[in-house]
Structures are given as structure tokens and as C-alpha cells.
N, C-alpha and C positions, 0 to 999 in steps of 0.2 A: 169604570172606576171613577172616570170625572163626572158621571153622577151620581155617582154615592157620595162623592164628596159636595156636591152641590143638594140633594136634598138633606145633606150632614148641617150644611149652613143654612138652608132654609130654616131647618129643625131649632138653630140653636138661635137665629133670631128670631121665630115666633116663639119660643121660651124665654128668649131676654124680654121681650116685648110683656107679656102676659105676665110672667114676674115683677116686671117694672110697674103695671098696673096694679097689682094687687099687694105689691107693697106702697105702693103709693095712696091704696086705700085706707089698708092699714094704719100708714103712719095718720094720714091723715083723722081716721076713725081716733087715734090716741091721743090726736091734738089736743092740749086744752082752749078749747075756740067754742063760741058759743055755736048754738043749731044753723042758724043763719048761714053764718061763717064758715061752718062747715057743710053745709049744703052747696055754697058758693065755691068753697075750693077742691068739692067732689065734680061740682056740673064743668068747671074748668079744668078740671084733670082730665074727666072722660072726653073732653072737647080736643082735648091736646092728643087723647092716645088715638080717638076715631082720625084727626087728621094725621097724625103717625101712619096709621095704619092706609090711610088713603093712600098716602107718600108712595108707603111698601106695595098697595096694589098697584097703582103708578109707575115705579120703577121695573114690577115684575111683570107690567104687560109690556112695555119698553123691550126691556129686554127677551122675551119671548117673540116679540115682533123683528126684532136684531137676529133672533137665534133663527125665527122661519126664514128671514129674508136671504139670511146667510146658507141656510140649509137649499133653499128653492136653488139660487145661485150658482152654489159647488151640483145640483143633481143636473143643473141645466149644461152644466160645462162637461158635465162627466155626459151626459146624452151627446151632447156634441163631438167630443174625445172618441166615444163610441163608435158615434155614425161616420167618424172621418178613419178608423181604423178597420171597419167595415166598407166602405169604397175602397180603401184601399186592398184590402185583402181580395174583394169579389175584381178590382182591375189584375189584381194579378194571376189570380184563377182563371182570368179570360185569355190573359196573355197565355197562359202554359196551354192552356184546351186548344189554344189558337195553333201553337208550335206544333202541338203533338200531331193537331189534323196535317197540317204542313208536311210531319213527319212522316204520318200514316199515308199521307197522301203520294210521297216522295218513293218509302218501299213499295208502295203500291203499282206505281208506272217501272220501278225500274223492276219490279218481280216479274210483270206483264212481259218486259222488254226481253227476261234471259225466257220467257220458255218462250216468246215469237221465236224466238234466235234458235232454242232449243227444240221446238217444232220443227221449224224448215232444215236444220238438218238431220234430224227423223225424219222427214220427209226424202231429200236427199239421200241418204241409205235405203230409206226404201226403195227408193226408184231403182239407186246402183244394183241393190240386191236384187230386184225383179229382172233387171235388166241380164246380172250376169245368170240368174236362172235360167232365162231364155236362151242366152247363149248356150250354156252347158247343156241343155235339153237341144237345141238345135246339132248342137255336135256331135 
């Protein structure tokens, strides 16, 4: 929208401008002035609108130089906003990956720990059980 309305103003001063020339010709084409005269305050009008217009090229590379420098600026800040919400996110990714091995690592010893535990006494019954086999087959 704020360039519609900026090429809205462009629009309506190069139509002031170019109006302002060609009634300026006009008037002057109706002056009662002799040829001279009015050769001379033609060649000075156009002299006045070219440097007008230099003015306006002037201003409008000004400020297109304002409007890059300002655009480069905010995209550099916005890259850097970026790149610091990005470390930060990939440190905390690291952290949780970090926890979870911790985690996985933690059920892992203590899974090991209940069937060591849960092993030897299967193992322990079976002996008891062989053992009272023997007995009962002995007797």
C-alpha cells in the first residue's frame, strides 16, 4: 500500500512538473514579446524546468540510496536475529539429545542390573531344583 501511494506521488509530481512546463510555454507562446524575447524567456524556462528536474533526479536517487541502505540494514539484522535464534535452538537440541543418551543410557545399566539379578536366581532354582531331583531320585 505504501507504494501505491508512493508511485501515486511520483505520478502526480511528474504531472505537476510537465504541466507546469507546457503552460509555461503556452503562456509564454501568447505573450505579446517580440521573437528575441521570447526565444530568451523559452531558452530560460527550459533551463529552469531541466534543472528542476535534475533537482528531482537528485532527490530521487538520495532517497533510494536511504531506502537501500535502510533495506541492506534491517535484512542484515534480521540475518543476525536469525543466526542467534538458530544457535540457540541447535544448543538446546543438543542439550535434550544429550539428556535423553544420559537417559537411555541410565535404563540401559539398570535393565542389565534386574535380569544379572534375575539370572542368578534362575540360576539358583535351578540348581535347588536339580538338586532336590537328585535327592527325590536317590530316595
Amino acid at each position: 500500500m505504501a507504494n501505491e501511494e508512493n508511485n501515486l506521488g511520483k505520478g502526480l509530481l511528474i504531472g505537476f512538473l510537465t504541466g507546469a512546463a507546457v503552460g509555461s510555454i503556452i503562456a509564454l507562446l501568447f505573450a505579446p514579446k517580440s521573437g528575441k524575447e521570447l526565444r530568451e524567456d523559452i531558452k530560460n524556462k527550459s533551463q529552469d524546468f531541466i534543472e528542476d528536474a535534475d533537482k528531482y533526479i537528485s532527490n530521487a536517487k538520495d532517497k533510494a540510496s536511504q531506502l537501500i541502505n535502510e533495506g541492506k540494514k534491517k535484512s542484515e539484522k534480521l540475518v543476525a536475529d536469525t543466526k542467534e535464534k538458530v544457535e540457540t535452538l541447535l544448543n538446546e537440541a543438543e542439550k535434550i539429545l544429550s539428556e535423553a543418551k544420559d537417559k537411555a543410557g541410565n535404563v540401559v545399566s539398570t535393565g542389565k542390573e534386574k535380569i544379572e539379578k534375575e539370572g542368578e536366581r534362575l540360576k539358583t532354582a535351578l540348581k535347588a531344583g536339580m538338586e532336590a531331583y537328585k535327592t527325590e531320585k536317590e530316595a
